[in-house]
C-alpha positions in Angstrom: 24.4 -12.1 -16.4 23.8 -15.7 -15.2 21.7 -17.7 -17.4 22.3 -21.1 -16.6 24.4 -23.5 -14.8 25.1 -27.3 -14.0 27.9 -29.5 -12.4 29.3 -29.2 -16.0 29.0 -25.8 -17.1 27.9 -22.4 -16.5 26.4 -19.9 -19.2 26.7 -16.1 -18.3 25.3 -13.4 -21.0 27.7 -10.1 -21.6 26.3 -7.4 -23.7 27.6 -8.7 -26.8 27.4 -12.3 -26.8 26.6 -15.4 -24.6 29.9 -18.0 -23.4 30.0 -21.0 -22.3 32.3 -22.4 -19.5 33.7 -25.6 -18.5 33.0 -25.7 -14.7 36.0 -27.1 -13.7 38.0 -24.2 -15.2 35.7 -21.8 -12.7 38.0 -21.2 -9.6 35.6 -18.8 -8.0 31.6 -16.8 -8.7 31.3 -14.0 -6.8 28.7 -11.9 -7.7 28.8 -8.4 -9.2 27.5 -5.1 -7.7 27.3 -2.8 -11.9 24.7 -3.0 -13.9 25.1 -3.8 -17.2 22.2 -0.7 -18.4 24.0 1.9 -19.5 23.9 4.8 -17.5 22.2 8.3 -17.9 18.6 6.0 -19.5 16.2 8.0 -16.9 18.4 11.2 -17.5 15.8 12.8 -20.4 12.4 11.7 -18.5 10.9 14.0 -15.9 9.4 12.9 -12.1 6.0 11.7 -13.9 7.4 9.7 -16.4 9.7 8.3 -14.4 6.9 7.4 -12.1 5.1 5.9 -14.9 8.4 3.4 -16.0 8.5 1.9 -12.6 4.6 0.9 -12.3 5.1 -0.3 -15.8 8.2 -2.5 -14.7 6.5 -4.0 -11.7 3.5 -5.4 -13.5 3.2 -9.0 -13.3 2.6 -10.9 -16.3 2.0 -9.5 -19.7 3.9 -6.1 -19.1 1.3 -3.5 -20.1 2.5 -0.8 -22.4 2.9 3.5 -21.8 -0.1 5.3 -23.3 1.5 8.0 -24.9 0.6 10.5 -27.9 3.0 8.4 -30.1 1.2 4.7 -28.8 -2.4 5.9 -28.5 -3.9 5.0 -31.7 -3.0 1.2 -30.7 -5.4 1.6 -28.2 -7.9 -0.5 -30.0 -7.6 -0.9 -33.8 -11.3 -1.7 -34.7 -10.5 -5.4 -36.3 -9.1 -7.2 -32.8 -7.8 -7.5 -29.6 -4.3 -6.6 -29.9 -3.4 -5.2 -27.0 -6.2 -6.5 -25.1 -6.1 -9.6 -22.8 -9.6 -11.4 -21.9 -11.1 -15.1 -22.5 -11.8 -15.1 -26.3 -15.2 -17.4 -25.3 -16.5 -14.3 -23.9 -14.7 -11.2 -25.9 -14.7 -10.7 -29.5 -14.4 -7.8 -32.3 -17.7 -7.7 -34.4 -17.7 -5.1 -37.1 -15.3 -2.8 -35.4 -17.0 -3.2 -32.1 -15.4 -4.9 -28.8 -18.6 -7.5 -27.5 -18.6 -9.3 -24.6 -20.9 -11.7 -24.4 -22.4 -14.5 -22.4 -25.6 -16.7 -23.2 -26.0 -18.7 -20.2 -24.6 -16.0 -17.5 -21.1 -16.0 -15.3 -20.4 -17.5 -11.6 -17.8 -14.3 -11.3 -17.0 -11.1 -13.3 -14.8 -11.1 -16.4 -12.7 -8.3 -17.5 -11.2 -7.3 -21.1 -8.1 -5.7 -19.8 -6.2 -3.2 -21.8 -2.2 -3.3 -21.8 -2.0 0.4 -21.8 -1.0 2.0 -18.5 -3.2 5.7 -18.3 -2.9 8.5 -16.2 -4.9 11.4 -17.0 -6.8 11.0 -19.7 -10.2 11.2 -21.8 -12.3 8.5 -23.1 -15.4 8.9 -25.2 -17.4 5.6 -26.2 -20.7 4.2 -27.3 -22.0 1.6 -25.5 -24.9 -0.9 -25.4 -26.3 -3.5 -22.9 -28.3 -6.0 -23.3 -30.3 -6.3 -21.4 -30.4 -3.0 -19.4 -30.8 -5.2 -16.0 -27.3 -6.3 -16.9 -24.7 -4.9 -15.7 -21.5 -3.5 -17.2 -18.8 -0.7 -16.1 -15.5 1.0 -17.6 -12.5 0.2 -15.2 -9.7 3.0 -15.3 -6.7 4.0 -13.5 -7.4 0.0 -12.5 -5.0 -2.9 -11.8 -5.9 -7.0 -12.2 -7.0 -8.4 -9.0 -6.9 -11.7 -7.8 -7.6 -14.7 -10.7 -10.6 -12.5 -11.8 -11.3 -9.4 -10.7 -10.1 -5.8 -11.3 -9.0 -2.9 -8.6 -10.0 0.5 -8.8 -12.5 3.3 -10.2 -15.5 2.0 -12.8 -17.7 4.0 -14.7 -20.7 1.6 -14.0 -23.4 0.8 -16.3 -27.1 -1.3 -15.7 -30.5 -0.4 -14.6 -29.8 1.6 -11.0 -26.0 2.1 -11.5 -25.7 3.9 -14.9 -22.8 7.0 -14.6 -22.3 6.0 -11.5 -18.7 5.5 -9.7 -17.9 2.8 -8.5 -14.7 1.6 -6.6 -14.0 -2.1 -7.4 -12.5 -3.7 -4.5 -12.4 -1.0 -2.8 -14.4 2.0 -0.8 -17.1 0.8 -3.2 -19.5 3.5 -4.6 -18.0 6.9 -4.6 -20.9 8.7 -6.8 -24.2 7.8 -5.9 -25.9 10.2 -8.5 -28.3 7.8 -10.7 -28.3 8.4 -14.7 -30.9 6.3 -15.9 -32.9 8.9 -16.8 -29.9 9.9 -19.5 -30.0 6.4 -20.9 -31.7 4.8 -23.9 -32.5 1.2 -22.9 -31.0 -1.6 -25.4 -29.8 1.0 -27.5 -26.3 3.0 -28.0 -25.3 5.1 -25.2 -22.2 8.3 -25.1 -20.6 7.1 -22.3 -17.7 10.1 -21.7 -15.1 9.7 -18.5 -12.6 12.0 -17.9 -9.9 12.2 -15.1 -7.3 14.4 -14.3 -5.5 14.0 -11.0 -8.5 13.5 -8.7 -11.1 15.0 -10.5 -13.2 12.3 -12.1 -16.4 13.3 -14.1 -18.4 10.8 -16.3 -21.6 11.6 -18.3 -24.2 9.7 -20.3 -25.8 11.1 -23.7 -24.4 14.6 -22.8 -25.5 14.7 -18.7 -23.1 14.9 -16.4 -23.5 12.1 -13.8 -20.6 12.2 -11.5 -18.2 15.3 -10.7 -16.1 14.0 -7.9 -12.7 15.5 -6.5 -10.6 12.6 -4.8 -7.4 12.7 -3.7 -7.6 8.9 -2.7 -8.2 7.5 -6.2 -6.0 5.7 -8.1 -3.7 7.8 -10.4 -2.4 5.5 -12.8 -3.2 2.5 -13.9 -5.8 0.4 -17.0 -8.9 0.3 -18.5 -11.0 -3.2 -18.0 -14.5 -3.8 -20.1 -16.5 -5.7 -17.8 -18.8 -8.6 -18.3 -20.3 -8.7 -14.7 -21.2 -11.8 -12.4 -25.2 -12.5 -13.3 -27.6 -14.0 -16.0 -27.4 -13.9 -19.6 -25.3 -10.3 -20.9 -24.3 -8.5 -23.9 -22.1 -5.6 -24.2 -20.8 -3.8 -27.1 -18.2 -0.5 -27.1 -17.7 0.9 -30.2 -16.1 4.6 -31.2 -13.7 4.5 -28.9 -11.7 8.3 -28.7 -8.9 8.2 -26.1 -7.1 11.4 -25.5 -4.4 11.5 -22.9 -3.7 14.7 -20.7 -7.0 16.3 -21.6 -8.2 19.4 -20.5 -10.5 19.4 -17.6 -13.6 20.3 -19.5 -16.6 17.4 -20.6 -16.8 17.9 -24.7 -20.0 16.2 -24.8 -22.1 17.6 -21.7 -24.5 20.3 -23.4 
């Protein structure tokens, strides 16, 4: 591989060590059509996972990491952020639970966006806005967006959009059944969302709020705590159970 090069030199990486030549002992550079990956790597994975390595490869940035049943428990460790990228002015880890929080509101929505790459998958939560005309949501199966913003599914939360779906930057709201009714105001909330393939159910203190089957949504992709655009917000998200390749069944709908 070519690392570096200038009228004097040129530095070229081998798999076991890195040389250094004069340039004026190169007669010709002509590059190579091998690889120097060993061969037979994507023998042991199946279609999925293979699937899965290549959206993980082409992520820009901070290359997010494969949920699997090994890596899951990383998801959030209940003292920081590791694994988590967000402005530390607005997200922080208070007594094991994730806050995001803003005291003189925002001119555009922030995001805590988990380096974990989902597919299908289970995630059980409590949350708690403050106040309940805030407005909140769970991104999944979602991408970054611009400098800001997020694309893809949301489990929403605030007064008129709680357990609904919402599509961030996208066909919008995809569930329009309300579930304030569900929800105790400034207080802990179960917030459950499950989604396997294009099923996507969520449900708030044991009610099921959305039951959608959508062969357009995303089927990969991040989760994203949002703080959205508005006046003064807190959220909190604590007990958070993630269980990947779930069974399509809600385990805390009554």
């Amino acid at each position: 591989i070519l690392k570096e090069q200038n009228d004097r030199a040129v530095v070229v990486v081998t798999a076991n060590e890195t040389l250094t030549l004069p340039r004026d002992e190169i007669a010709k550079m002509q590059q190579g059509q091998l690889s120097m990956m060993p061969e037979g790597l994507l023998t042991p994975l199946n279609e999925q996972e293979v699937r899965d390595l290549i959206y993980y490869l082409r992520q820009p940035g901070q290359v997010p990491l494969l949920a699997t049943p090994e890596t899951v428990a990383q998801f959030f460790n209940g003292k920081d952020l590791s694994n988590w990228d967000g402005d530390t002015e607005l997200w922080h880890v208070d007594n094991g639970e994730i806050v995001g929080k803003t005291a003189t509101g925002l001119k555009h929505n922030e995001f805590l966006k988990s380096q974990f790459v989902l597919s299908d998958f289970r995630l059980v939560c409590q949350v708690k806005l403050t106040p309940n005309a805030a407005n909140s949501g769970i991104q999944f199966r979602s991408e970054p967006h611009g400098e800001y913003e997020m694309k893809g599914c949301q489990a929403d939360m605030g007064q008129g959009w709680w357990g609904k779906l919402y599509e961030e930057n996208g066909r919008e709201l995809l569930s329009k059944k309300p579930g304030d009714q569900f929800v105790k105001t400034n207080d802990w909330n179960t917030y459950e969302i499950l989604a396997v393939g294009g099923k996507i159910r969520t449900a708030l203190n044991g009610n099921l709020c959305t039951d959608l089957d959508d062969p357009l949504v995303a089927m990969r992709g991040i989760i994203g705590l949002q703080v959205h655009s508005g006046g003064p917000t807190e959220v909190r998200f604590k007990d958070l159970k993630l269980e990947l390749n779930p069974k399509i069944e809600m385990t805390t709908v009554k």
